[in-house]
C-alpha positions as CSV (number, residue, x, y, z in Angstrom):
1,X,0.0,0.0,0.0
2,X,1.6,3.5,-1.0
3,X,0.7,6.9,-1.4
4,X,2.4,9.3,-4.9
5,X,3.1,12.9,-4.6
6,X,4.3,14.5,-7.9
7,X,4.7,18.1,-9.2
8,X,4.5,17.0,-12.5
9,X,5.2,20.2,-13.8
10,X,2.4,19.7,-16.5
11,X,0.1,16.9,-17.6
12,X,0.1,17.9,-21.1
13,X,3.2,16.1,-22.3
14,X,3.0,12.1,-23.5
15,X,5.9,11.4,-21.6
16,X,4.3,13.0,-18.3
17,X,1.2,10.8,-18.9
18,X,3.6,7.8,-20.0
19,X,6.0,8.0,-16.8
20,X,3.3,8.6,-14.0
21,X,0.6,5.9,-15.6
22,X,3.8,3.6,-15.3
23,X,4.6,4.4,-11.8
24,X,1.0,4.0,-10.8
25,X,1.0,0.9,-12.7
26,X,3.7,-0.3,-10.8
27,X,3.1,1.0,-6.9
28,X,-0.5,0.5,-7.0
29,X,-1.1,3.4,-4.8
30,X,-4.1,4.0,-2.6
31,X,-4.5,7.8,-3.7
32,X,-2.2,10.3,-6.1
33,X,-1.6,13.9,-5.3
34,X,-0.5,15.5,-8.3
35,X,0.4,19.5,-8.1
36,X,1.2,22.2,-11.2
37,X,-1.1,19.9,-13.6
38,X,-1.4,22.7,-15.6
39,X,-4.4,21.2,-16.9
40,X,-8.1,22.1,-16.6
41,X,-10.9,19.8,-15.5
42,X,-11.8,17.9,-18.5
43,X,-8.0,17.6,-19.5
44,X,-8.1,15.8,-15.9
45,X,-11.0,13.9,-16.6
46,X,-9.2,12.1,-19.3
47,X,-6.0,11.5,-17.6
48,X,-8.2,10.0,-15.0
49,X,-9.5,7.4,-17.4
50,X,-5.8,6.7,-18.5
51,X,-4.9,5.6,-15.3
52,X,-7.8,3.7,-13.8
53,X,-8.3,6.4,-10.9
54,X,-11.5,8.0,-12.3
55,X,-12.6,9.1,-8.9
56,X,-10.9,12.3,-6.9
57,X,-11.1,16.1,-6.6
58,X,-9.9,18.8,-9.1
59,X,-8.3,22.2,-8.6
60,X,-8.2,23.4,-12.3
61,X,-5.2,25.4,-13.0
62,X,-5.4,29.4,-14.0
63,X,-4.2,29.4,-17.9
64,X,-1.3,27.3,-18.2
65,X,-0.1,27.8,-14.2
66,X,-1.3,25.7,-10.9
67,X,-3.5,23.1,-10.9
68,X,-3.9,20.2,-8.3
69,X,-5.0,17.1,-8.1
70,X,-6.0,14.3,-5.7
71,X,-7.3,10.8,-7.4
72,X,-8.1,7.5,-6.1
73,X,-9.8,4.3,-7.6
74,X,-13.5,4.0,-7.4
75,X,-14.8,2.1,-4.5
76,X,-11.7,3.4,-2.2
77,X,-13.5,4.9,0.8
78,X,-11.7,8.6,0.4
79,X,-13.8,11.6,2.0
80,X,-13.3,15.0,1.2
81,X,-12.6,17.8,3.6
82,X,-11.5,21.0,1.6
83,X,-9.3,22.3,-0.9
84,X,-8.1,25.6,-2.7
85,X,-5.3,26.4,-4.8
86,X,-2.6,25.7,-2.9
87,X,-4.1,22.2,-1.1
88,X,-6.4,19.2,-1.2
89,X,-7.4,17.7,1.7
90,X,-9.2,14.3,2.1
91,X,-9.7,11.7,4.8
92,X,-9.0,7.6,3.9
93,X,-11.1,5.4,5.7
94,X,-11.1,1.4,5.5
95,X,-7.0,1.2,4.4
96,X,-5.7,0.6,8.2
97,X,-6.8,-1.7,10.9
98,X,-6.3,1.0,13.4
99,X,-8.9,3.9,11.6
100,X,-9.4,6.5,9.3
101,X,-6.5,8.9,8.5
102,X,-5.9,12.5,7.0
103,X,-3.7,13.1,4.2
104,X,-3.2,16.6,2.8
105,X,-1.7,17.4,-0.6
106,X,0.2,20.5,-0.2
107,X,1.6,23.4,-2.4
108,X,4.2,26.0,-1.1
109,X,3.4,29.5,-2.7
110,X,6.5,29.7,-5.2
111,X,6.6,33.3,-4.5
112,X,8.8,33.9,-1.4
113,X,7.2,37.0,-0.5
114,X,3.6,35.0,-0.1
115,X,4.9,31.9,1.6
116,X,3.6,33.1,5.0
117,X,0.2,32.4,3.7
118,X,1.0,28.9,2.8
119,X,2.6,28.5,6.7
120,X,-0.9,30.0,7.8
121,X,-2.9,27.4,5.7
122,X,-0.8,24.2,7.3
123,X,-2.0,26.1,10.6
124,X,-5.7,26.5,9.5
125,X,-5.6,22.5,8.5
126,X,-3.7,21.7,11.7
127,X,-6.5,23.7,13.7
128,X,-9.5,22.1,11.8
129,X,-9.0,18.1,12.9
130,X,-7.4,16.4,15.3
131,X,-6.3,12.6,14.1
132,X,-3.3,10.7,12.3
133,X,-2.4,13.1,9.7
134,X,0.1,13.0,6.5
135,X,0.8,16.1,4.7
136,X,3.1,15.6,1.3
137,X,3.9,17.6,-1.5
138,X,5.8,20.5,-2.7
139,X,6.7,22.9,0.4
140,X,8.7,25.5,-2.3
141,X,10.7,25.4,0.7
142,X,14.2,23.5,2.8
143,X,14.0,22.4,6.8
144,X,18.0,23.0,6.8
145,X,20.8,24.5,4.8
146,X,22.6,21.3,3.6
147,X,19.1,20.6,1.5
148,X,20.6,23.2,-0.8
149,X,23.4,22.8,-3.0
150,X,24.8,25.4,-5.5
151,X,24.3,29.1,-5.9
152,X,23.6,31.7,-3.6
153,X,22.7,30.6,-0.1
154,X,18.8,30.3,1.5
155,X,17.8,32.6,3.9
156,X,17.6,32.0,7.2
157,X,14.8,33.7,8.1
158,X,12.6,31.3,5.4
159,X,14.1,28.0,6.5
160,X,13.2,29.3,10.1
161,X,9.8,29.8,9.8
162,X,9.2,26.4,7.6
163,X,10.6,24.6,10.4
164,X,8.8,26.8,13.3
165,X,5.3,26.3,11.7
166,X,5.7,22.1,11.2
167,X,7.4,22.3,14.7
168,X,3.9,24.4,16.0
169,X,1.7,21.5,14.1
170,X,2.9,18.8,15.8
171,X,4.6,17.3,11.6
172,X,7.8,15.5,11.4
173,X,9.9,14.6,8.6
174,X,9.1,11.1,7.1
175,X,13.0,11.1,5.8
176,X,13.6,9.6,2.4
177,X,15.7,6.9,0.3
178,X,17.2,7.5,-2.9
179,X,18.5,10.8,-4.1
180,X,19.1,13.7,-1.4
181,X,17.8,16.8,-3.9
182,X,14.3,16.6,-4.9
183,X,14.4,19.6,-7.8
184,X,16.6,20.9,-10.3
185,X,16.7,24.2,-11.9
186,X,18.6,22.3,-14.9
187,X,21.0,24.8,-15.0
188,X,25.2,24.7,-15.3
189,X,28.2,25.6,-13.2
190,X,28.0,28.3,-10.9
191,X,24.2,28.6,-11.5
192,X,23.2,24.8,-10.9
193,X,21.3,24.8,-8.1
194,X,19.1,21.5,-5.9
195,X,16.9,21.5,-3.5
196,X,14.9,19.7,-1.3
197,X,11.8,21.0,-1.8
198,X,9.5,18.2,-1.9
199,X,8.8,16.1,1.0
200,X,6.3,14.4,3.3
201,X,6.1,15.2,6.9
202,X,3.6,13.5,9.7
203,X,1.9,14.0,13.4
204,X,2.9,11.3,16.2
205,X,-0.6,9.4,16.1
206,X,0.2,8.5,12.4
207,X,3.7,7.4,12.9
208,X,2.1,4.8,15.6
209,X,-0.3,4.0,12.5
210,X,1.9,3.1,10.0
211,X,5.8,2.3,12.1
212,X,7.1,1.2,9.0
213,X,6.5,4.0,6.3
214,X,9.4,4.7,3.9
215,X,9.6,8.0,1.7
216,X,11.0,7.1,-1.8
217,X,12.8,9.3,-4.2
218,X,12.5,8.7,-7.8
219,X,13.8,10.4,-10.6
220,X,11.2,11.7,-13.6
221,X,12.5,12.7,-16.7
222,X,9.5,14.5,-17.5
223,X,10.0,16.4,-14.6
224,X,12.7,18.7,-12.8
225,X,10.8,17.4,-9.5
226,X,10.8,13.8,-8.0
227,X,7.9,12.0,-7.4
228,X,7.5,10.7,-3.3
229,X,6.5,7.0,-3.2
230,X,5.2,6.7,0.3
231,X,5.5,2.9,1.5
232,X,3.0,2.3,3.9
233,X,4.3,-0.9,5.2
234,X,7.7,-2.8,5.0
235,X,7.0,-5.3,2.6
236,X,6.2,-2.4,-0.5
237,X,6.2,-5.2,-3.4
238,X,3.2,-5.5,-5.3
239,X,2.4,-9.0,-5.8
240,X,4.0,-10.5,-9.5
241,X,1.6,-10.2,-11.7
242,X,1.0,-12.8,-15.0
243,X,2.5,-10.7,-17.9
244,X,-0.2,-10.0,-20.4
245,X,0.5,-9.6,-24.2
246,X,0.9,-5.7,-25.2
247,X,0.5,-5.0,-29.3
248,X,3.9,-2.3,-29.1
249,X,3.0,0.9,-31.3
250,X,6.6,0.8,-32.7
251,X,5.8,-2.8,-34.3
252,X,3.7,-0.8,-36.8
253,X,6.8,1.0,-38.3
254,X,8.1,-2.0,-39.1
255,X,7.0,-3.8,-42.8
256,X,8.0,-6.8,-41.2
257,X,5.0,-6.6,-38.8
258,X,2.4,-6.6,-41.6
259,X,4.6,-10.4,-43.1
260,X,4.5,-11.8,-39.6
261,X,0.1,-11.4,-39.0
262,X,-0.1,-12.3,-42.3
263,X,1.5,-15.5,-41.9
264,X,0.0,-16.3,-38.5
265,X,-3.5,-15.9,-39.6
266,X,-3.1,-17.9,-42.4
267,X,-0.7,-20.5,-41.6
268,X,-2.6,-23.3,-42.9
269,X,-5.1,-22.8,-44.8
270,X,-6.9,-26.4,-44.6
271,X,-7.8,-24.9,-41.1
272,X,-10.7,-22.8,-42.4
273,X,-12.5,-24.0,-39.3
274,X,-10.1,-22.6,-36.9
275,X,-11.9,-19.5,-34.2
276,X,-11.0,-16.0,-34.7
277,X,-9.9,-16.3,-30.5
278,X,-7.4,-19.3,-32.1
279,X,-6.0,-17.0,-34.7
280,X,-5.3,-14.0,-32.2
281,X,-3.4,-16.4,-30.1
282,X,-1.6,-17.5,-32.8
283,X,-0.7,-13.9,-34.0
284,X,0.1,-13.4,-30.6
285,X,2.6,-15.6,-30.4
286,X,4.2,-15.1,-33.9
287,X,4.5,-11.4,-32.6
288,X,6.1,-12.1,-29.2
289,X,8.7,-14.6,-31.1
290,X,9.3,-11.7,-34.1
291,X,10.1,-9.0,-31.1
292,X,12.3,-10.6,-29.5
293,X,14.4,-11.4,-32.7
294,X,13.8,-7.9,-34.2
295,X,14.4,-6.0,-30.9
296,X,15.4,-8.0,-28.3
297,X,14.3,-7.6,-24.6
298,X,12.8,-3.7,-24.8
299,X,11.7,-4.0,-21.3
300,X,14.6,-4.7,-19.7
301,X,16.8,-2.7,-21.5
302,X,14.0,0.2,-20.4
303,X,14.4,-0.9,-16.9
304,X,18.2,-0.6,-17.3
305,X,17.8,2.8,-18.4
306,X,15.7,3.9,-15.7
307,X,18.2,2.3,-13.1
308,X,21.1,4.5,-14.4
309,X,18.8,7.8,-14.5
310,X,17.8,6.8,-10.7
């Protein structure tokens, strides 16, 4: 059981769509919080299709800025508290033994000279309900000066306040594996600068709920932000699944493709009696064997190449 926190930093690119549908194919996450969509609602709407989590509530960006997102499967028992721009805030009953829980999807103001009001909305939540409570997401903001590197130094007086309103809420860092920085600004040399700026932080009562939660850091190349796998329990492997056939789009480029169908479906023709369901299978098979001759092992070489951008 996991939760994913991503500042996709739009939804409007193929590989966005492609990397986060994979991830969620993979984790099989109880809810996803997405911020800086960049999409409106029926842009959503679709995405939600895409990934199977058709249920959830929208914060439509403004133009082609903003825009949150928090989406879950239908039939997961999520109920919603409140939301605005900067937040989405939801309670999820029935996925612990030990009660319902709070989880709020956050969004620092990326302005520094408005990030008061983002402190004085973790207040507002903190003041409204008082139970196990997550809060993950983008905080625009660093706990301690080593969760900076490069360029010109943070100032104190921000890093100060972060930590003094999550110290006045009763929140703890969660801590993280993989990669220290959690944002690029893609730059080089004097000007390359990362940052922490994404994290997921916790009250006491939910640490006693889930003792074994782990904060993951993984690299998306759509994305100068990581997205946050939260692992509610220790054992965060999804159960093998039986591979199922996929028809690749890149087979269709190939003349070859057309030859290999061809000759599947009619393979011998004194089998006129043979199902349509027998002749898919057969292509099916024909197709695995071509792929593997023509391209070799695509998936594991993909894997590969994911390991090393990790």
């Amino acid at each position: 059981m996991s939760v994913l926190a991503w500042n996709c930093r739009g939804l409007g690119t193929p590989p966005a769509i492609r990397t986060l549908t994979e991830e969620v194919r993979k984790l099989n996450p109880v809810v996803v919080f997405l911020a800086e969509t960049k999409a409106n609602t029926n842009r959503m709407k679709g995405f939600q299709q895409k990934i199977g989590f058709t249920q959830g509530i929208i914060v439509p960006s403004d133009g082609l800025s903003g825009g949150l997102a928090m989406l879950w499967r239908e039939g997961t028992d999520i109920r919603f508290k409140s939301c605005s721009h900067s937040h989405i805030d939801v309670v999820v009953h029935g996925e612990s033994k030990n009660g319902p829980w709070r989880i709020s999807g956050f969004y620092g103001h990326p302005d520094t000279s408005k990030r008061q009001s983002s402190w004085q909305l973790i207040e507002a939540l903190y003041a409204q309900c008082c139970m196990s409570w997550v809060v993950c997401g983008d905080f625009n903001e660093i706990l301690h000066p080593n969760e900076k590197l490069g360029w010109r130094e943070r100032d104190a007086n921000q890093i100060r306040d972060f930590r003094d309103v999550l110290s006045r809420c009763g929140l703890v860092d969660l801590g993280f594996v993989g990669q220290e920085f959690t944002w690029c600004n893609g730059r080089h040399g004097e000007q390359r600068t990362l940052l922490r700026l994404d994290r997921m932080v916790a009250n006491e009562a939910w640490f006693q709920l889930f003792p074994e939660a782990t904060v993951f850091h993984i690299s998306m190349s759509a994305s100068d932000h990581c997205l946050l796998a939260l692992s509610l329990n220790k054992n965060h492997q999804q159960k093998k699944r039986k591979k199922r056939f996929m028809f690749e789009a890149m087979w269709v480029r190939e003349a070859e493709c057309k030859e290999v169908v061809d000759m599947a479906w009619n393979l011998n023709t004194e089998e006129a009696a043979m199902s349509v369901q027998d002749r898919l299978k057969r292509c099916q098979s024909h197709l695995v064997g071509w792929n593997q001759n023509k391209f070799g092992n695509v998936s594991k070489k993909l894997k590969q190449k994911q390991d090393r951008l990790q």
